[in-house]
C-alpha positions in Angstrom: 3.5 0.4 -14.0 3.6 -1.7 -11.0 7.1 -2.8 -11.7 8.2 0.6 -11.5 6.4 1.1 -8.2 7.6 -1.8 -6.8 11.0 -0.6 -8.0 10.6 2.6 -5.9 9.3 1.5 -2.9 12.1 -1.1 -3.2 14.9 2.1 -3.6 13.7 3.9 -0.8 13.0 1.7 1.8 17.0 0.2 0.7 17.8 4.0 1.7 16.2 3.8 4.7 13.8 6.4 3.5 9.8 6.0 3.5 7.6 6.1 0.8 4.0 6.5 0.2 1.5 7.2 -3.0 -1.2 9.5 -3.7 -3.5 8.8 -6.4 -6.8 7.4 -7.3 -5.8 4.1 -7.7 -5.9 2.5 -3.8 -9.5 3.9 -3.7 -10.8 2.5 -6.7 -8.9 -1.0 -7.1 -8.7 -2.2 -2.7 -6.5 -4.9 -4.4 -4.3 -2.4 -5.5 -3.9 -1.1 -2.3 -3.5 -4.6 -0.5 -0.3 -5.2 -2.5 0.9 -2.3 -1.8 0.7 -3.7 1.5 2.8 -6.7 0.6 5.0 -4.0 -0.7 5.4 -2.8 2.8 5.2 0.6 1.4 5.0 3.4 4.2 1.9 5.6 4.0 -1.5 5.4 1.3 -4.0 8.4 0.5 -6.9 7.8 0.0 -10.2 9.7 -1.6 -12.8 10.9 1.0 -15.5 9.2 -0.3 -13.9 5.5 0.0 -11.1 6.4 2.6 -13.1 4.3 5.6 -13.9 1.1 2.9 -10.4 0.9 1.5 -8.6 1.4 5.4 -10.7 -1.5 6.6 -9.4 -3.2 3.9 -6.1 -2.1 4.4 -5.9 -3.4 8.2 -7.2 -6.8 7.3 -4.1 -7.1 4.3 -1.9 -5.6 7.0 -3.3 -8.5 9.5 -3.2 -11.0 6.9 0.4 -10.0 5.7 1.5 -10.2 9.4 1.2 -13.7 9.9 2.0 -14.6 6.5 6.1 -12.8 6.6 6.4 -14.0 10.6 
């Protein structure tokens, strides 16, 4: 499965179009959603109920990600 998203967010952003995901799975598994971050993918939804959690997380992989690909 995460070949195939890798795949896609690959294929879009080669198109110059973005990309995002919906799902449960950046909620529930934040190391998920950090490589999705690596990914550069464009946009993440996230449940209510862990949405403030897993964006924390999220700036902090961005952050991390930044310094890492300069």
């Amino acid at each position: 499965m995460r070949w195939l998203i890798a795949h896609a967010i690959q294929s879009a952003h080669k198109v110059g179009k973005p990309i995002g995901i919906c799902g449960q799975a950046p909620s529930d598994f934040p190391d998920f959603a950090e490589w999705l971050v690596q990914l550069e993918i464009d946009s993440i939804s996230l449940n209510p109920d862990k949405a403030v959690q897993t964006a924390i997380r999220i700036a902090h992989a961005e952050e991390e990600y930044a310094k890492v690909s300069r």
